[in-house]
N, C-alpha and C positions, 0 to 999 in steps of 0.2 A: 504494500500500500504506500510504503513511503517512497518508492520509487517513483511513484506514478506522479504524488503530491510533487517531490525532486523535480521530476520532468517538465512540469505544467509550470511551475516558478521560472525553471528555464528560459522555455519557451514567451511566456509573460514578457520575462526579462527581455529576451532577442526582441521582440514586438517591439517594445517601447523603446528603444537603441534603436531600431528602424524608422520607427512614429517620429522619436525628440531627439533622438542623438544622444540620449542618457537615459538613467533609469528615470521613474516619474520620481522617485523618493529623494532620489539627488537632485533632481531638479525643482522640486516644492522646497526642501532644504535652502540651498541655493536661491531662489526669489524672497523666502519669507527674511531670510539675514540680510537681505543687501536693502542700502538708505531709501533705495526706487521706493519699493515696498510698503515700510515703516514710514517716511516723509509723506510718500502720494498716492498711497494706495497698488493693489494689485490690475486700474483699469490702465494707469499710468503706463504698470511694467511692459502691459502688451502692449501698447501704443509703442514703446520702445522697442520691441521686438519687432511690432512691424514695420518702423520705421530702418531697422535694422537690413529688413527683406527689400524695402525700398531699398536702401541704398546699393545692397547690391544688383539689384535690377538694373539698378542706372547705370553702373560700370560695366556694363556689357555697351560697348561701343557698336559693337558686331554685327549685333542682332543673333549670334549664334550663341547660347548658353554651355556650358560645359557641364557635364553628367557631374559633377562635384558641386556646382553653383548653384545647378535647380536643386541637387539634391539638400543641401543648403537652407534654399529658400523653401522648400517643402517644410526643412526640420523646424524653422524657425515659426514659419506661419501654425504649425502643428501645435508649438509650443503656445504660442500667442491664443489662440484656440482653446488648448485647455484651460490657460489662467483665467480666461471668459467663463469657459463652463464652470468652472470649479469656485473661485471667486467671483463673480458681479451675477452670474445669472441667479444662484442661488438668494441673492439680494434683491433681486427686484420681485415687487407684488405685484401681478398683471390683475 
């Protein structure tokens, strides 16, 4: 049985390194310690994140992106994304 449990953590793990580029644990870690966060809030950090994906967009003079760069801006927008779900949607009363 604990194999199985083993395995599934694994895989979880590889997901999320594919999704964010890091584990979610390390990366919830990682936003809640840094000033973004504590000073402006968690809508802030994703605005920073996306503004992050902007900027790399723009340095693509080419118009041809590199399987690094989208991957990149995939990771970041993923990340930007979660801090939404996780932080601000749960905040709002529709």
């Amino acid at each position: 049985m604990q194999n199985v449990k083993e395995f599934k953590a694994q895989v979880n793990k590889e997901r999320e390194i594919r999704m964010y580029g890091c584990e979610i644990s390390e990366f919830k870690e990682m936003i809640e310690d840094s000033f973004t966060f504590r000073a402006s809030g968690p809508s802030m950090v994703a605005m920073s994140l996306l503004s992050d994906a902007q900027e790399i967009l723009s340095r693509d003079t080419s118009g041809t992106f590199s399987l690094y760069q989208g991957e990149e801006v995939r990771q970041i927008l993923n990340r930007a994304k979660w801090i939404l779900s996780e932080y601000v949607m749960d905040t709002l009363k529709l």
